[in-house]
C-alpha positions as CSV (number, residue, x, y, z in Angstrom):
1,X,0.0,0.0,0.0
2,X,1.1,3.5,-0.6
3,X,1.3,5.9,1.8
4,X,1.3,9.6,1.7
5,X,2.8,9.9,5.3
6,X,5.4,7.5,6.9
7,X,5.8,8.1,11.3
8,X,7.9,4.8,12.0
9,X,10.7,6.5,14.5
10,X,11.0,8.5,18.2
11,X,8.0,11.0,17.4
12,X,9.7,15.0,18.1
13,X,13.1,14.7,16.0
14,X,13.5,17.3,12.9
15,X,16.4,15.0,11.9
16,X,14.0,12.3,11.3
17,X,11.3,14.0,10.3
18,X,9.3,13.3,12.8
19,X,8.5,16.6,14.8
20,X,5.5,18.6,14.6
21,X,7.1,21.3,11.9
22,X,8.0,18.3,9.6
23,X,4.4,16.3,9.7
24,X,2.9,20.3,9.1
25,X,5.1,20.9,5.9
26,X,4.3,17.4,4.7
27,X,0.2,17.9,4.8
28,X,0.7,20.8,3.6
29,X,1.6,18.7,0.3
30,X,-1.4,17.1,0.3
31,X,-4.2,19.9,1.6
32,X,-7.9,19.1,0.3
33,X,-6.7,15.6,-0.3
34,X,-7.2,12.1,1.5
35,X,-4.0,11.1,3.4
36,X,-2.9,7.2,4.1
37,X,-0.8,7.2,7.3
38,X,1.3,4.8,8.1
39,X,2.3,4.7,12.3
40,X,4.8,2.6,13.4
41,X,6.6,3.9,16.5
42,X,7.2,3.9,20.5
43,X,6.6,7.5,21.1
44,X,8.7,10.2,21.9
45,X,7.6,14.2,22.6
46,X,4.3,14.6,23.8
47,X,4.4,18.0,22.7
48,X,4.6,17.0,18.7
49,X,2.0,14.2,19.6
50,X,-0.6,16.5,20.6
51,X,0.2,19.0,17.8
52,X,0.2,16.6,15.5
53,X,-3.3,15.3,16.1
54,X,-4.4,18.3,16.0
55,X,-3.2,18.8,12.1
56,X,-4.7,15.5,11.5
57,X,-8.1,16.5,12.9
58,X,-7.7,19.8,11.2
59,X,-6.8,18.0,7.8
60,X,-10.0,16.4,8.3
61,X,-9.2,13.1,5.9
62,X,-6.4,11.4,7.5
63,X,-6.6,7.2,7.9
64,X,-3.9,5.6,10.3
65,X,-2.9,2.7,9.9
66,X,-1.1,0.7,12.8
67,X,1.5,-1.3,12.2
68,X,3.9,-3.1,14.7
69,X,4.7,-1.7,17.8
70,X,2.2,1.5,18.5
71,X,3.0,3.2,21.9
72,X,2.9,6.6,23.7
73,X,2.5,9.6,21.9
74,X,2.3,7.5,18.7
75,X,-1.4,6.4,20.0
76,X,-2.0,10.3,20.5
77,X,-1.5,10.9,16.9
78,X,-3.5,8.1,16.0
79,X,-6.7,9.5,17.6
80,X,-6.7,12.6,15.4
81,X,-7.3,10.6,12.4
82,X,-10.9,10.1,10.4
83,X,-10.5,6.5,10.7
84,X,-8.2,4.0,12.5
85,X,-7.1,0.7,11.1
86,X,-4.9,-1.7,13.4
87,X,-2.7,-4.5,11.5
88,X,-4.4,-7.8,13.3
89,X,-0.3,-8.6,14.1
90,X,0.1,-4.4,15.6
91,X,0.2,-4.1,19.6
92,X,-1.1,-1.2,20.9
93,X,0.0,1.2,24.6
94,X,-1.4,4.0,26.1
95,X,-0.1,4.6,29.4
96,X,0.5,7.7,31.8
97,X,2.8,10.5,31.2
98,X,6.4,10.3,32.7
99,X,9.5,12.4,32.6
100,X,13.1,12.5,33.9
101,X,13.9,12.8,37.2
102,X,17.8,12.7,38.3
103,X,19.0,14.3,41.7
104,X,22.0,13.2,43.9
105,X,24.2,14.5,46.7
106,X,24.0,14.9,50.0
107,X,20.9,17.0,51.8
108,X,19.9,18.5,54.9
109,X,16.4,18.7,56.2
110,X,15.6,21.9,54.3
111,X,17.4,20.7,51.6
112,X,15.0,17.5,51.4
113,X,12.0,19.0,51.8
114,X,12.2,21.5,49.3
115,X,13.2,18.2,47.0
116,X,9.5,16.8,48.3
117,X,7.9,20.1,47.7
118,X,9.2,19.4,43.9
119,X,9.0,16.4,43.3
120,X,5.2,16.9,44.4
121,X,4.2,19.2,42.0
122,X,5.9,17.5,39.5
123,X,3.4,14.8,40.6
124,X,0.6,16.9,40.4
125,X,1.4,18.3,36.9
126,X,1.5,14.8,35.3
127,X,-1.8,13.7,37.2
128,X,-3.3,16.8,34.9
129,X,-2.0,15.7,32.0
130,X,-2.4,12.4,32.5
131,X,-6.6,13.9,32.9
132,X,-6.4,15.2,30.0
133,X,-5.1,12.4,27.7
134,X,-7.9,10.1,29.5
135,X,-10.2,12.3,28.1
136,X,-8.7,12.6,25.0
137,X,-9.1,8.6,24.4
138,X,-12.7,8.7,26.0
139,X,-13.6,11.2,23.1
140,X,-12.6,8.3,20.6
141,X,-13.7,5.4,22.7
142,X,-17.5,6.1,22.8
143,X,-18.3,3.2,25.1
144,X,-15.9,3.8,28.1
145,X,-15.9,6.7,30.3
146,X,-12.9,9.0,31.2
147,X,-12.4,7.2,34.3
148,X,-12.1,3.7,33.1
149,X,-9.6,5.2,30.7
150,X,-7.4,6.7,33.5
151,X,-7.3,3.4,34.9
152,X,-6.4,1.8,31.8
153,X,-3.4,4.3,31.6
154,X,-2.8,3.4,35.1
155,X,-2.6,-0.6,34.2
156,X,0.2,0.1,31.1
157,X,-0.3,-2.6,29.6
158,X,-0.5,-4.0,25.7
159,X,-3.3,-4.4,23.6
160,X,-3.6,-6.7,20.7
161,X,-5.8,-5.7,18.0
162,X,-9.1,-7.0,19.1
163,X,-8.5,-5.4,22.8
164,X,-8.2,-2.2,21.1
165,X,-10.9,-2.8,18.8
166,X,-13.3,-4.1,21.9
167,X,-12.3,-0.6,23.6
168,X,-13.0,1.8,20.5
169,X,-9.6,2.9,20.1
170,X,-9.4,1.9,16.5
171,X,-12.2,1.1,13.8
172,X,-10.7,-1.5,11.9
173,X,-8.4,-5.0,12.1
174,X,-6.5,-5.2,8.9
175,X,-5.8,-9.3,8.0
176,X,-3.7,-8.7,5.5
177,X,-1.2,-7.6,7.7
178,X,2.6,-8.3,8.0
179,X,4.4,-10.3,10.4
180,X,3.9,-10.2,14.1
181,X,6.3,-7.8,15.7
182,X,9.0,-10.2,18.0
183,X,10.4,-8.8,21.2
184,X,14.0,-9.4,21.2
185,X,16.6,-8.6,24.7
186,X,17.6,-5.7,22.3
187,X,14.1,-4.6,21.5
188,X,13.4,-4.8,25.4
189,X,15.6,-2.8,26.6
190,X,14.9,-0.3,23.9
191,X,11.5,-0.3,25.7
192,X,13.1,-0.2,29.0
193,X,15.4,2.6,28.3
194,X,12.3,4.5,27.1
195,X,10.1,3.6,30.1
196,X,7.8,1.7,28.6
197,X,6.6,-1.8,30.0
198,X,7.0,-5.0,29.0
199,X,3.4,-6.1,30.7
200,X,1.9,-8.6,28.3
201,X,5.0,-9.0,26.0
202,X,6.7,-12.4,25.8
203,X,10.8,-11.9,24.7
204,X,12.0,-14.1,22.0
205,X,15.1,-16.1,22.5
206,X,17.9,-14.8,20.6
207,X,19.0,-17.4,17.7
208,X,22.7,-18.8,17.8
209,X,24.5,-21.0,19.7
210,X,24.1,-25.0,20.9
211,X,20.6,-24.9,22.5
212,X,18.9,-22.6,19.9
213,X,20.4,-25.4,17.0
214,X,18.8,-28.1,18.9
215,X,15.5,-26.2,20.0
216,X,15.5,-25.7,15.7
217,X,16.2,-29.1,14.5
218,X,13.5,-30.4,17.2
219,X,10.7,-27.3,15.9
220,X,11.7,-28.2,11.9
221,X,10.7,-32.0,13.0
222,X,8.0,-31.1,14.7
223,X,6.9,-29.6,11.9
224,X,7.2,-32.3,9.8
225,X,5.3,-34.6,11.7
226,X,2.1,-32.7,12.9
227,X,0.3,-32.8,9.6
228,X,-2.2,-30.0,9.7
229,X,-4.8,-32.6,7.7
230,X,-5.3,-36.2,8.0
231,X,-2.2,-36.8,5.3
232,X,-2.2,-39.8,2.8
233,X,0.4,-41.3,4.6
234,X,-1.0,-42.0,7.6
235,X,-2.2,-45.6,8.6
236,X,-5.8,-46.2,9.7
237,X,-4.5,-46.7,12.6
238,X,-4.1,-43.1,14.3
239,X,-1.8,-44.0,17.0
240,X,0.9,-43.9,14.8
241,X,2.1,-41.6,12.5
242,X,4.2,-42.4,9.0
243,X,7.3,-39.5,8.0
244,X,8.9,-39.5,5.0
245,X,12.8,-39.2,5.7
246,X,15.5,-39.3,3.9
247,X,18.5,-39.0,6.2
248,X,19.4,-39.8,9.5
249,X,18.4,-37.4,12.2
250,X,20.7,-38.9,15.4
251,X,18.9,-36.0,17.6
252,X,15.5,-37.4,17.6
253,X,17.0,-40.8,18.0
254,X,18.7,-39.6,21.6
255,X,15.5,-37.8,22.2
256,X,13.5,-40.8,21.8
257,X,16.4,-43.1,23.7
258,X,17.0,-45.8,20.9
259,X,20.2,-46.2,18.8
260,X,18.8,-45.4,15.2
261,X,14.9,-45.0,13.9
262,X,13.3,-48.0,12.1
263,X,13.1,-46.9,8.3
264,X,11.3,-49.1,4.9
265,X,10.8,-47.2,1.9
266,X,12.8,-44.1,3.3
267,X,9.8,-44.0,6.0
268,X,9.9,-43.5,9.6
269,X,6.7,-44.6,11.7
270,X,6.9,-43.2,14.7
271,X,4.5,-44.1,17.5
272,X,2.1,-41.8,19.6
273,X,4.6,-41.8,22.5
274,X,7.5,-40.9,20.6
275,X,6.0,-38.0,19.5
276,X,5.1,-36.9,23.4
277,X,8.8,-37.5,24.0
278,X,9.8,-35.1,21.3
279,X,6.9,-32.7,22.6
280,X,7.4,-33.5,26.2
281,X,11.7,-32.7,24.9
282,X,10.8,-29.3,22.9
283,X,8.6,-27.9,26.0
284,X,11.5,-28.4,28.5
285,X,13.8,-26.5,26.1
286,X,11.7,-23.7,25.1
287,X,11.6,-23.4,29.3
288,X,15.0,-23.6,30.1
289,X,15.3,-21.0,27.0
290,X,12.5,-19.1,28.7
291,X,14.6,-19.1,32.0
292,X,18.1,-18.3,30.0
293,X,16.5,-15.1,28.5
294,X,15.1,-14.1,32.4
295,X,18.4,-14.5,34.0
296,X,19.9,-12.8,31.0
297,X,17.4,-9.8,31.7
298,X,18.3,-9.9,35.3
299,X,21.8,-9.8,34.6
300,X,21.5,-7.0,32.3
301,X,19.3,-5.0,35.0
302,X,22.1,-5.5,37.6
303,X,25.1,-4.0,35.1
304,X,22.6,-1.1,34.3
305,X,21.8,-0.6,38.3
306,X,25.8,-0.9,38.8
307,X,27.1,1.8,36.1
308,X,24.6,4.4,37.6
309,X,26.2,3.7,40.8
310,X,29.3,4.0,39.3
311,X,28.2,7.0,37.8
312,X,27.0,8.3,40.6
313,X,30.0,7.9,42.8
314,X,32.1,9.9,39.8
315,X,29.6,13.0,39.9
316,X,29.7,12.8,43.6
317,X,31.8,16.0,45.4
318,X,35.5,14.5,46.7
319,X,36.3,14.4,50.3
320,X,38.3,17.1,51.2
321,X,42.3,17.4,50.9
322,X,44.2,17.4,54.6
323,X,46.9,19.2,54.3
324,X,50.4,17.8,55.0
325,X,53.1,19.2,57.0
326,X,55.6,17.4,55.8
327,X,58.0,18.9,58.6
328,X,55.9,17.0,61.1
329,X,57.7,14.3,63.2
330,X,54.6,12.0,62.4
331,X,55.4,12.4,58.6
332,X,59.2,12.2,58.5
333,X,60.5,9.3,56.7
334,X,61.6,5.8,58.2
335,X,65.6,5.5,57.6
336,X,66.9,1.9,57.3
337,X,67.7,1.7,60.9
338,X,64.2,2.6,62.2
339,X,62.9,-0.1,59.9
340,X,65.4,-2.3,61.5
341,X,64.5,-1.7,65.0
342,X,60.5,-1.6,64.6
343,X,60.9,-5.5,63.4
344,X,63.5,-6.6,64.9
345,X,61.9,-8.5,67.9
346,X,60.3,-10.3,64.9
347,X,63.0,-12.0,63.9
């Protein structure tokens, strides 16, 4: 499909074309004209969101079409549009506002509270806008009322297409869309580093290495076997099940705990059995992947915990220099014989 508009990076950057000036100049190209717009992104600026709803709303024939990942202030643009349409493979996140906040040293009383007094209406300020943007998604979602909307920013959590489509954020599911988005350990912290959560996600093990080969071969088999019809192979009798095979596959034999697979005709028949040992084999290594990717996670967390520290302790104000009187007796240096006689009963 063509589209007239592309927003597929961090919404609010000239560079990319993404910022509010950018998405003005190119509707400008296209005024009195219907407008295909392709979104694809995890948010960014606020600020440009909003404006750039606006210019969709003020355009007045804008369809968005949401592809992939669809988060943040991306979903903000989204609602200015005529009409919504949501790939059926797209996940979609609205969740509250947030912003940076980095203070460090040491503090007094007066000193901390004026930090609280801050950091409170900091607090406040995002509770408005966070008002706001409920209402904003409660003008689009006809069915749900602000409140159940500032609770669903409250939850942060993803939406497939028929969630979204069930709460009236989007009009349409698209089938004919493209593949569904996989969250990688890069992708996630991607997410993490731009504070958004990983509630409802599932990360997908990272291909390469020993396990993943194995986890592969045993998928590619299992593939083979689980016909998605009743195939013309297969005996009348259902308990077994007939694979053509024309080499040796010494993996499924060590799965299945005999020395080599019983072949006529370049035919395998493997029993019911055997194939809930190759099951029973794939589901405790997609686990023990599952828990390789957690610990990997956890790891990660920890380094990132550790260099903030780290940074921390760099940005942190020195203790203070002693001076040294170097004419002091206490200071003077230890001649030979002084560091004779202060070890001598040692020896």
């Amino acid at each position: 499909m063509d589209y007239q508009l592309i927003i597929d990076d961090y919404i609010g950057d000239w560079w990319l074309g993404t910022d509010k000036q950018s998405i003005r100049h190119k509707l400008a190209m296209f005024k009195g004209k219907h407008v295909d717009a392709k979104i694809s992104s995890l948010g960014g600026s606020l600020d440009d969101g909003l404006d750039i709803r606006q210019q969709f709303i003020d355009h007045g024939d804008v369809t968005a079409y949401l592809h992939g990942f669809v988060a943040s202030a991306a979903t903000v643009i989204a609602m200015g549009a005529k009409k919504i349409v949501m790939g059926k493979y797209a996940l979609f996140l609205v969740h509250q506002c947030s912003n940076a906040v980095f203070e460090y040293g040491q503090m007094n009383a007066t000193d901390l509270q004026a930090l609280i007094d801050r950091l409170q209406k900091n607090k406040e300020d995002n509770e408005k806008i966070d008002t706001v943007l409920a209402a904003m998604y409660a003008s689009r979602c006809k069915n749900h009322t602000q409140e159940e909307l500032l609770d669903l920013l409250k939850e942060s959590k993803w939406l497939t297409a028929q969630e979204a489509l069930e709460w009236g954020f989007v009009d349409e599911i698209l089938d004919d869309d493209e593949e569904a988005p996989e969250l990688t350990n890069a992708l996630a912290k991607k997410f993490n580093a731009a504070g958004l959560p990983l509630t409802g996600l599932e990360i997908q093990p990272e291909r390469g290495g020993l396990l993943n080969s194995i986890l592969d071969s045993l998928k590619a088999i299992k593939d083979i076997i689980t016909p998605k019809e009743k195939l013309a192979t297969c005996d009348e009798d259902t308990s077994t099940i007939i694979v053509n095979m024309e080499k040796e596959f010494k993996t499924v034999a060590s799965v299945l705990k005999v020395d080599t697979l019983a072949s006529k005709d370049g035919k395998v028949i493997l029993t019911t059995d055997q194939l809930q040992a190759i099951e029973d084999r794939l589901n405790d290594l997609e686990s023990q992947h599952s828990d390789d990717v957690n610990t990997i996670a956890e790891r990660d967390n920890t380094i990132n915990s550790l260099e903030k520290q780290v940074q921390n302790l760099q940005m942190a104000p020195a203790d203070e220099t002693k001076k040294v009187d170097e004419a002091s007796a206490d200071n003077k240096p230890m001649t030979s014989k002084d560091m004779y006689n202060s070890i001598k009963d040692l020896i």
